[in-house]
RODO-546161 format. One record per residue (C-alpha): chain; x, z, y; residue in one letter; residue number from 1. Coordinates in Angstrom, 3 decimals, decimal comma. Example, Ala and Ser with C-alpha at 12.3 -4.5 7.8 and 13.67 -1.06 7.14 Angstrom:
<sites>
<site><ch>A</ch><X>12,300</X><Z>7,800</Z><Y>-4,500</Y><aa>A</aa><i>1</i></site>
<site><ch>A</ch><X>13,670</X><Z>7,140</Z><Y>-1,060</Y><aa>S</aa><i>2</i></site>
</sites>
This chain:
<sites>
<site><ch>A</ch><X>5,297</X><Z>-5,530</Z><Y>-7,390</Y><aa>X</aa><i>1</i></site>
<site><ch>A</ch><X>2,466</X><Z>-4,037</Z><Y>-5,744</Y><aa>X</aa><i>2</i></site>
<site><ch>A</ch><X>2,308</X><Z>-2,576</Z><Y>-2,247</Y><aa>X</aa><i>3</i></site>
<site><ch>A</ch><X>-0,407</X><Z>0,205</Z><Y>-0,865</Y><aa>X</aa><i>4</i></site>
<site><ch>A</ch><X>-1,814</X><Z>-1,786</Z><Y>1,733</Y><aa>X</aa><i>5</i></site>
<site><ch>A</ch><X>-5,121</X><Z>-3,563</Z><Y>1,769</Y><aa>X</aa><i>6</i></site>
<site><ch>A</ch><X>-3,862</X><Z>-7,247</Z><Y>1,980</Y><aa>X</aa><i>7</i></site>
<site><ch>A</ch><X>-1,318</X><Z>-6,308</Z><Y>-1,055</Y><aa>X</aa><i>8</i></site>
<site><ch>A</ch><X>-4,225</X><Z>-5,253</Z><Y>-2,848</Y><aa>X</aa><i>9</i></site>
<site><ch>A</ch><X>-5,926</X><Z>-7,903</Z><Y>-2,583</Y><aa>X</aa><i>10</i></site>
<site><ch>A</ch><X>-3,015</X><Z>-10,380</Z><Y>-3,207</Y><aa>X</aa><i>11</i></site>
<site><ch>A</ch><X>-2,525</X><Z>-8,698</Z><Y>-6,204</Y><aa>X</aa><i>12</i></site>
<site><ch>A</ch><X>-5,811</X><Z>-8,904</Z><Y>-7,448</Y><aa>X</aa><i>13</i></site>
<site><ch>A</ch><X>-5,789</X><Z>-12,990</Z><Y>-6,885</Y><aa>X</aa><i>14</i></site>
<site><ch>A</ch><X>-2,860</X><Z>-12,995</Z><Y>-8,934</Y><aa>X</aa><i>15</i></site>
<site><ch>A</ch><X>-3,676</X><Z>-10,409</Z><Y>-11,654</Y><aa>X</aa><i>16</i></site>
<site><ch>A</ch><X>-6,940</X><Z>-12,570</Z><Y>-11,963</Y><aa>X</aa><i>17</i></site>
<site><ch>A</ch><X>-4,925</X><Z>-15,298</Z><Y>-12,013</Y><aa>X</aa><i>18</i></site>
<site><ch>A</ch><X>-2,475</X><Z>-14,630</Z><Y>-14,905</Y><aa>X</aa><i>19</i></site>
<site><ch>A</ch><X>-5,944</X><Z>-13,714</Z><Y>-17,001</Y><aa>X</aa><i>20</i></site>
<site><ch>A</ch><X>-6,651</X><Z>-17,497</Z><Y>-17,581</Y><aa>X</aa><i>21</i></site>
<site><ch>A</ch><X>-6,210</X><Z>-20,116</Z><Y>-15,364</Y><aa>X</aa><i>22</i></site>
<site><ch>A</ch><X>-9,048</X><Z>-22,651</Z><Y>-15,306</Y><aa>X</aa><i>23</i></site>
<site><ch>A</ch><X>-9,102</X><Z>-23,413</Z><Y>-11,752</Y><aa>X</aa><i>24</i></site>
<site><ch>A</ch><X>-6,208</X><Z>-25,286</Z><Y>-12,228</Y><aa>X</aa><i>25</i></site>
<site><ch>A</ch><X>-3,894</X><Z>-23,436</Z><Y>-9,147</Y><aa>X</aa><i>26</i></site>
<site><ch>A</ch><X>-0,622</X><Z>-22,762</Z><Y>-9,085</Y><aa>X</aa><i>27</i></site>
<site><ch>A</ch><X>0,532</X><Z>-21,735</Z><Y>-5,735</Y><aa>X</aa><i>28</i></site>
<site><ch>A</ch><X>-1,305</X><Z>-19,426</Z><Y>-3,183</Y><aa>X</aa><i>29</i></site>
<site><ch>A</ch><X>-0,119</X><Z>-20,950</Z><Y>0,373</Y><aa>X</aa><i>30</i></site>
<site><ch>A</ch><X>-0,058</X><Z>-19,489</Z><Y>4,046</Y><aa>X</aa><i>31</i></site>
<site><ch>A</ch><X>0,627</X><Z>-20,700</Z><Y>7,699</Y><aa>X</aa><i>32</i></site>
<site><ch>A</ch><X>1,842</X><Z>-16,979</Z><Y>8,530</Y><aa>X</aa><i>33</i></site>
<site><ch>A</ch><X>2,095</X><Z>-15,596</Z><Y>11,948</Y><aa>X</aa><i>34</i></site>
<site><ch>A</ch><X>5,709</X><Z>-14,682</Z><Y>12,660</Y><aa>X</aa><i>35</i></site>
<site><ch>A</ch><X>5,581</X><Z>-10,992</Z><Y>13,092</Y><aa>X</aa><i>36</i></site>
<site><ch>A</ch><X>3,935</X><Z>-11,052</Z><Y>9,160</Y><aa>X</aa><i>37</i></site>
<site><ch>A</ch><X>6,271</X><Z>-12,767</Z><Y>7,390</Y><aa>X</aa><i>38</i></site>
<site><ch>A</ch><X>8,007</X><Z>-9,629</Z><Y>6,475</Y><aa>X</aa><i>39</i></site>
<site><ch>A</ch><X>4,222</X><Z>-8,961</Z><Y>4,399</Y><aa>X</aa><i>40</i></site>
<site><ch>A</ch><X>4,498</X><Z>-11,964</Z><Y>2,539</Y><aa>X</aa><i>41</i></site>
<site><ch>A</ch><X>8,250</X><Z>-12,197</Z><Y>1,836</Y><aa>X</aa><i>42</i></site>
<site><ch>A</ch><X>7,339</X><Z>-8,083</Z><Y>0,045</Y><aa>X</aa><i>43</i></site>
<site><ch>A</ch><X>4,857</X><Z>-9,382</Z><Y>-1,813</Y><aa>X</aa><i>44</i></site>
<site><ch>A</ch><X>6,805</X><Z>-12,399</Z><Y>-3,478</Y><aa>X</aa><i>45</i></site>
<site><ch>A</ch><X>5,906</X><Z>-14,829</Z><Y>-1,025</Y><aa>X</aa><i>46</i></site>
<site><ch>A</ch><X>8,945</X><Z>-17,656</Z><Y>0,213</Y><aa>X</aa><i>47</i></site>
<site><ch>A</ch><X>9,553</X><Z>-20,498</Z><Y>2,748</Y><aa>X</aa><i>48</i></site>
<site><ch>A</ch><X>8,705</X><Z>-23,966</Z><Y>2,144</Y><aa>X</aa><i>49</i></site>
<site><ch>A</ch><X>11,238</X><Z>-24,835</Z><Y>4,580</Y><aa>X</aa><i>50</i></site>
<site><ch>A</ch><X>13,717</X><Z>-23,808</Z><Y>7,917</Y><aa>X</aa><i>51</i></site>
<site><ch>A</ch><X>12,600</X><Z>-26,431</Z><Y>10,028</Y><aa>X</aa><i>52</i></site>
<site><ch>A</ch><X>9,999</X><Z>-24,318</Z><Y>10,861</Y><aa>X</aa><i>53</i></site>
<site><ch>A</ch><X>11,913</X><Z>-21,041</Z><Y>11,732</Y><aa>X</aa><i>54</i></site>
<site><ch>A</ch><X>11,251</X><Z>-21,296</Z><Y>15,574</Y><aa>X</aa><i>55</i></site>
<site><ch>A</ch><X>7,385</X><Z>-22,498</Z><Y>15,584</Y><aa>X</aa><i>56</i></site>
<site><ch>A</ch><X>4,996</X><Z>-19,217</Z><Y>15,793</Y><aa>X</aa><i>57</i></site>
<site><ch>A</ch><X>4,109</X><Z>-19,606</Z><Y>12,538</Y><aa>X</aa><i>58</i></site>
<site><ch>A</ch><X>5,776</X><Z>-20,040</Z><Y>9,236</Y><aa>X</aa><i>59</i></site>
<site><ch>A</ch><X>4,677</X><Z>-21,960</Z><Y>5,576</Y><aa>X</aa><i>60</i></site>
<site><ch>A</ch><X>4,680</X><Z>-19,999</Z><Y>2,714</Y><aa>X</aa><i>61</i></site>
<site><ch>A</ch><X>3,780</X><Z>-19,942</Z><Y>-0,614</Y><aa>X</aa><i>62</i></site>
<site><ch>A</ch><X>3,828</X><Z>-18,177</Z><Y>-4,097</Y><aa>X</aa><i>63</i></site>
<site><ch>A</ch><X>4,503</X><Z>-19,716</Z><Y>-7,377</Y><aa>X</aa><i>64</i></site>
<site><ch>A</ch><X>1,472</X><Z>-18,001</Z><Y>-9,496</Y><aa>X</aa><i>65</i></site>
<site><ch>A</ch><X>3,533</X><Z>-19,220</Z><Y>-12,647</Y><aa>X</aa><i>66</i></site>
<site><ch>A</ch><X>5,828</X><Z>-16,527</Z><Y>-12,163</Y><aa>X</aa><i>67</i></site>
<site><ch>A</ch><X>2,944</X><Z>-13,752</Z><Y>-12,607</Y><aa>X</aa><i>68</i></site>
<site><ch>A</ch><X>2,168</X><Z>-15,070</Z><Y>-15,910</Y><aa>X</aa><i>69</i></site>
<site><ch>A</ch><X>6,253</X><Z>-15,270</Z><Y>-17,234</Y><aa>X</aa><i>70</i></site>
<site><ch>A</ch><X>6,016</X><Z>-11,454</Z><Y>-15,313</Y><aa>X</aa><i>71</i></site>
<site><ch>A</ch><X>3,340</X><Z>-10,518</Z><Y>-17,624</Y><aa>X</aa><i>72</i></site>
<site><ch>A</ch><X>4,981</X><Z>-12,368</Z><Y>-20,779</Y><aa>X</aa><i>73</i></site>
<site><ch>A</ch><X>8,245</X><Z>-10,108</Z><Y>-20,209</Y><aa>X</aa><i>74</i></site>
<site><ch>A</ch><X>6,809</X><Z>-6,695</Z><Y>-19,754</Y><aa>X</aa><i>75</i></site>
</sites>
């Protein structure tokens, strides 16, 4: 899924780079997002470590990198 904007880009690159060969060791890519860009993160594959949060001004997420690599395995 890839997006036009300049933070897509770049997330996609992290995770293109990512599915390559991880050495590193990672496996998630996690953010304290402002509330008015959650809507970024959710389009770029991004989801909520919890609700408890919902009402604080900013919101944990995080991506599961694994899925870019079973992604890449399918296609």
């Amino acid at each position: 899924m890839i997006f036009a904007g300049f933070g897509s880009i770049i997330l996609d690159f992290i995770k293109r780079e990512y599915a390559k060969g991880n050495r590193a060791g990672c496996r998630f890519i996690t953010v304290d997002a402002y509330r008015d860009v959650t809507k970024f993160y959710e389009m770029n594959g991004f989801e909520y470590f919890t609700t408890l949060d919902i009402l604080d001004s900013t919101r944990l997420m995080y991506f599961d990198l694994k899925n870019v690599k079973e992604q890449l395995k399918d296609s």
